[in-house]
N, C-alpha and C positions, 0 to 999 in steps of 0.2 A: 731394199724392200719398198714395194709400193704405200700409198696410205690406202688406209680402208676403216669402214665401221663397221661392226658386229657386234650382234646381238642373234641370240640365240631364246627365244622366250619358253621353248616345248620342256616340260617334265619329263625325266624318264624313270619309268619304273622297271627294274633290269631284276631276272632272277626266276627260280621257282616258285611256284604260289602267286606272283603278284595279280594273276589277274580276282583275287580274291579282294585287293583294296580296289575294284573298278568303281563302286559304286561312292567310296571320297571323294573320286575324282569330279564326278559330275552333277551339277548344280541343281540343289533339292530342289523338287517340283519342275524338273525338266520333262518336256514330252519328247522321247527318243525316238527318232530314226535308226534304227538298226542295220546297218549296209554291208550286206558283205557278198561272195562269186559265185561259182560253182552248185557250193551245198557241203563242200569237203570239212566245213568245220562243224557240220553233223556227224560226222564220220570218226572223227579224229577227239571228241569231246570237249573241244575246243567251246563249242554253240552252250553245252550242257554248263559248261562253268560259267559264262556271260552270263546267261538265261538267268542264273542263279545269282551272281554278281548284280542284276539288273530289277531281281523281285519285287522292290519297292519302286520303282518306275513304270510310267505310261510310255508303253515300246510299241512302236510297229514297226515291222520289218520290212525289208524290200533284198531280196536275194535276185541273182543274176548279173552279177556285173562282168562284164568277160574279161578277158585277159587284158584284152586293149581297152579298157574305159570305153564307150563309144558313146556318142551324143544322143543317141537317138533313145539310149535305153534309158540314160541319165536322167533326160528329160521326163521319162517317165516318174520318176525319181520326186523331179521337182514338184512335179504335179500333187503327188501325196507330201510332199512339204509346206505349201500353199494349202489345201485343202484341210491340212487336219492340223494346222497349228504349229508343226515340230517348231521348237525351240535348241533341240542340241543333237548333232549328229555323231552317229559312233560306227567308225571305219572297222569290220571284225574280217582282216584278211594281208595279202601282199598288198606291191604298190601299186596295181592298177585299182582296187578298192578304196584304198586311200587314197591315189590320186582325184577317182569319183568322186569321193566324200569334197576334196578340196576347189572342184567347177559347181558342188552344190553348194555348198556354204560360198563360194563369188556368187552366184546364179541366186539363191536364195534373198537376195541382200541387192539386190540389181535393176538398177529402174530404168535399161535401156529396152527396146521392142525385142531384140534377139539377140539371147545369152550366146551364141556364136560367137556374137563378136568381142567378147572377153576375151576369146583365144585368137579369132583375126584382126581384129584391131588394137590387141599388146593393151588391153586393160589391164594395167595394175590392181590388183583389191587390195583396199587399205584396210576395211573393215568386212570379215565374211562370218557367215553364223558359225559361234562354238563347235568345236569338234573333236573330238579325240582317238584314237587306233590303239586294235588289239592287234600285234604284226606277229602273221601266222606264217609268212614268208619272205626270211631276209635277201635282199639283193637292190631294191631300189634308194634306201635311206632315205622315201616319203617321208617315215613317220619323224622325222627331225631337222625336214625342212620346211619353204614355202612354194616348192615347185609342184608342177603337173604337168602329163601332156594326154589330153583326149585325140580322138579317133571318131572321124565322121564316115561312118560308113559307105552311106551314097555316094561320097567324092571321092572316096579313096584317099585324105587327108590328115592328117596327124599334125598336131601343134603342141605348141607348150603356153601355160599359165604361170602365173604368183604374183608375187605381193606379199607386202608384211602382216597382212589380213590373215592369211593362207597357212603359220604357223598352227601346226596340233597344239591343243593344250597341256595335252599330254598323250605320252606314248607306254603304253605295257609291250616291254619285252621279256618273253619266256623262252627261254633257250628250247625248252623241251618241245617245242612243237616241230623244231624243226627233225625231229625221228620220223613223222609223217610224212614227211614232204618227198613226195614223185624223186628219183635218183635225173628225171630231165631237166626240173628244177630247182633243184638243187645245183647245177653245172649251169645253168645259166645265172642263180644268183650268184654263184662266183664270179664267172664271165664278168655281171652286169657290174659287181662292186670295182672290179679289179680295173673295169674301164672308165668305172667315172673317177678313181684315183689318176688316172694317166691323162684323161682329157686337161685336170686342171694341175698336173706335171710336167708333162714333157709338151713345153714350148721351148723357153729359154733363162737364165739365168737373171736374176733383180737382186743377187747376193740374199735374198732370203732366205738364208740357216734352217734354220729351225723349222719352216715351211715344208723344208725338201726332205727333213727327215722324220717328222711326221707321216710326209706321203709315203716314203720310202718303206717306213716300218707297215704300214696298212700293207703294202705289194707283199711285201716279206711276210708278213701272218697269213693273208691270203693263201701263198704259195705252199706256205708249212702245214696250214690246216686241211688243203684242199683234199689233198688225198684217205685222210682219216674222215673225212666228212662223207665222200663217196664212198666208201668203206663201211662203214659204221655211223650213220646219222643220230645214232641214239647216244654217242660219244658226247654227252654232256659238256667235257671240258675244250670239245674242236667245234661242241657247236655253239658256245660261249661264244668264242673269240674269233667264229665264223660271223654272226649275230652283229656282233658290234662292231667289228670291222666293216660292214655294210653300211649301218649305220654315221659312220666315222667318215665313211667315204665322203659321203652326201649331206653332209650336215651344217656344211658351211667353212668349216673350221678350215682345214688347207689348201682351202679358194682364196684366204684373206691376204691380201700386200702383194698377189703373185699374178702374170699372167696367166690367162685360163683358155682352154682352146674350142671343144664343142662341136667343131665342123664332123667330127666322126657319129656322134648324134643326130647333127642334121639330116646327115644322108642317111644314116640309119633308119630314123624316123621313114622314110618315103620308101624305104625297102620293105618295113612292117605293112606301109599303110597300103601299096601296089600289092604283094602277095603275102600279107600275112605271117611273115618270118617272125620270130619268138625276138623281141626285141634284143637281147644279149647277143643272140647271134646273128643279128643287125651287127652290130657293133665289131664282132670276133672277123664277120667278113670285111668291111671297111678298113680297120685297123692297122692291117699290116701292108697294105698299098698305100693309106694315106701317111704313112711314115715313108715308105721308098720313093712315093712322089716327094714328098717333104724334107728327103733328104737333109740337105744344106744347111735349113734355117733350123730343122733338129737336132743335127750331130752330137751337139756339144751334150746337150742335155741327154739325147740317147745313152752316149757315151758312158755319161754319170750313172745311168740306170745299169748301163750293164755290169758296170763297176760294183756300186752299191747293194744293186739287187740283185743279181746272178752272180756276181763273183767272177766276172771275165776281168782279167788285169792284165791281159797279152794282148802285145796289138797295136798299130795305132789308131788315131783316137775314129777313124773311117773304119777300120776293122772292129772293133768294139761297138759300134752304132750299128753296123749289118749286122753284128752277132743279138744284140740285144732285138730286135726286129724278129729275127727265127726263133729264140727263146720265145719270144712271148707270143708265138704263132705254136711253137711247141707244147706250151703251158694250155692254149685253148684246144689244141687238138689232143691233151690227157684228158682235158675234160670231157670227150668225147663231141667236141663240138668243130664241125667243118668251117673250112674259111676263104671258102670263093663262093659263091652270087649260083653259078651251074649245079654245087651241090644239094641246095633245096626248090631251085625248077628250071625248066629246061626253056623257059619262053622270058629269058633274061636280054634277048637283043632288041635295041632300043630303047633300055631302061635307064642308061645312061644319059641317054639326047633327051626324055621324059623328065627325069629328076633336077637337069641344067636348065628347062624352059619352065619347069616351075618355080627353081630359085630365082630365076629372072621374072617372070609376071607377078613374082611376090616382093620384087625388088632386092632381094639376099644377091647383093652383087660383090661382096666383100665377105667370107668367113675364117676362122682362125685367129690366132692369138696379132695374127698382125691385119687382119681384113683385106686380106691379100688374095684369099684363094677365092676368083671370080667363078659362075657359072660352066665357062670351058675347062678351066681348071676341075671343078668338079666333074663334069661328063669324063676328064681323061682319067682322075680315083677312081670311079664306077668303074669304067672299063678293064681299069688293072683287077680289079675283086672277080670279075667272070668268071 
């Protein structure tokens, strides 16, 4: 096992009712930011319990965050941050809300000319303004980490943030919200959990025990829960262990002492930011080409997955790695989720020479657990996912 440090500082409040103690959480005589997407937690009463949790607070709201965080909007954001004072910000949504909240709190706190360059110039925030999330949609595990990634609309760009700054102070998780949540995403919060488990899995072996079963057991409730959850989202007890398994994924915890991989992100990312794809299924496309390009230097650890997690024990250890590859190409297309690049647009050629020349004028000349896989290496992944 490798070394590593960890710290994890985020509260978590897990259960029915807790958004009823929101108002402990957050520091008397705070002027709140209220941030949350759409408008869906008008709908879902989600807003009505806040609102009420928030009575003895100075609140202004700001609604409209999209799916993809975007800069342009954030900024707006900022602007009623500076102008009226706010002192504490409150994330009411999934992870792209939360991710918002955590480029306003760097952004807020930021004394360079263009908060941009927090996210292109790898600004770490050590210190960003207080914040805390009500998570109305599990799949990202924002609310229990220090990461983000914004979306610059103009450029058609996407990047990622953090910093030890970037911890929530606390996080309210209510299983029950997930009844509300769209049957789309809901298969994509699966999706999304299931692959930030495998980015920081399936490289290679450090003898780290306990590491591997940890993630292994996250794959395994995933899998179990999944289909009771598309079923029946009001299933309290699948969407428990749907919830937190999300959470678990991306919290830091089965990243520590192991290698971690991420290149299925990378290129994910630039398939979101060029057309728009739901970022999970970023990832559902990528996934299973960059393991058959990857063959070799995964085998061994495929192998393990298929073992562990699917229950494939026939074979050898090359047969067991292909097998576990279609499995979990299987598993995303129960979700109802496709997994080539053609099945959500038809103007995919070139996309791959596009997403290698931007790893390269951004210097990404090395990605994966070994910084191996250059620029052409990537253009040939793209091309397998078409």
């Amino acid at each position: 096992m490798n070394n590593f440090d960890f710290q994890n500082p985020t509260k978590i409040l897990f259960g029915k009712g807790q958004i009823e103690k929101l108002s402990n959480e957050i520091p008397e005589g705070a002027k709140v930011l209220l941030l949350f997407g759409g408008g869906s937690i008008k709908k879902n009463g989600i807003y009505e319990q806040v609102s009420k949790a928030l009575s003895n607070f100075d609140v202004i709201e700001f609604g409209g965050i999209p799916a993809n965080p975007e800069y342009e909007v954030l900024m707006e954001a900022l602007d009623i941050i500076k102008a009226e004072k706010i002192t504490f910000l409150l994330a009411v949504g999934g992870g792209s809300v939360i991710d918002g909240a955590k480029f306003l709190s760097a952004a807020a706190l930021y004394d360079g000319d263009e908060p941009w360059d927090i996210l292109t110039k790898n600004k770490r925030t050590i210190k960003g303004m207080p914040f805390g999330t009500v998570l109305t949609l599990p799949a990202t595990g924002s609310e229990m980490n220090s990461g983000a990634v914004i979306t610059r609309k103009e450029t058609k760009e996407k990047f990622g943030m953090g910093g030890p700054g970037l911890f929530p102070q606390f996080s309210i998780l209510d299983p029950e919200v997930v009844k509300s949540i769209p049957q789309r995403q809901l298969a994509n919060g699966l999706a999304d959990s299931f692959t930030h488990v495998l980015e920081q899995y399936m490289t290679y072996s450090v003898e780290a025990t306990l590491q591997d079963r940890f993630a292994e057991s996250i794959l395994q409730t995933i899998i179990e829960v999944a289909p009771a959850i598309i079923k029946d989202p009001s299933d309290y007890k699948a969407a428990s262990n749907f919830m937190w398994s999300c959470t678990m994924a991306l919290n830091g915890l089965i990243q520590k002492g192991v290698p971690s991989d991420w290149a299925v992100h990378a290129m994910g990312h630039e398939l979101t930011a060029l057309f728009g794809i739901d970022h999970a299924r970023t990832l559902a496309v990528i996934t299973p080409s960059h393991y058959k390009y990857n063959f070799e230097a995964k085998k061994e650890k495929l192998a393990q997955y298929a073992e562990r997690v699917w229950n494939i024990t026939e074979g050898s250890t090359d047969d067991k790695a292909y097998a576990a590859i279609e499995k979990t190409t299987e598993f995303f297309h129960s979700l109802g989720i496709e997994t080539k690049l053609s099945d959500y647009t038809k103007e995919y050629e070139g996309t791959a020479e596009e997403i290698a020349k931007r790893f390269t004028d951004r210097g990404w000349l090395g990605l994966g657990e070994h910084q191996s896989l250059s620029p052409d290496k990537v253009e040939k992944i793209v091309k397998m996912a078409y």
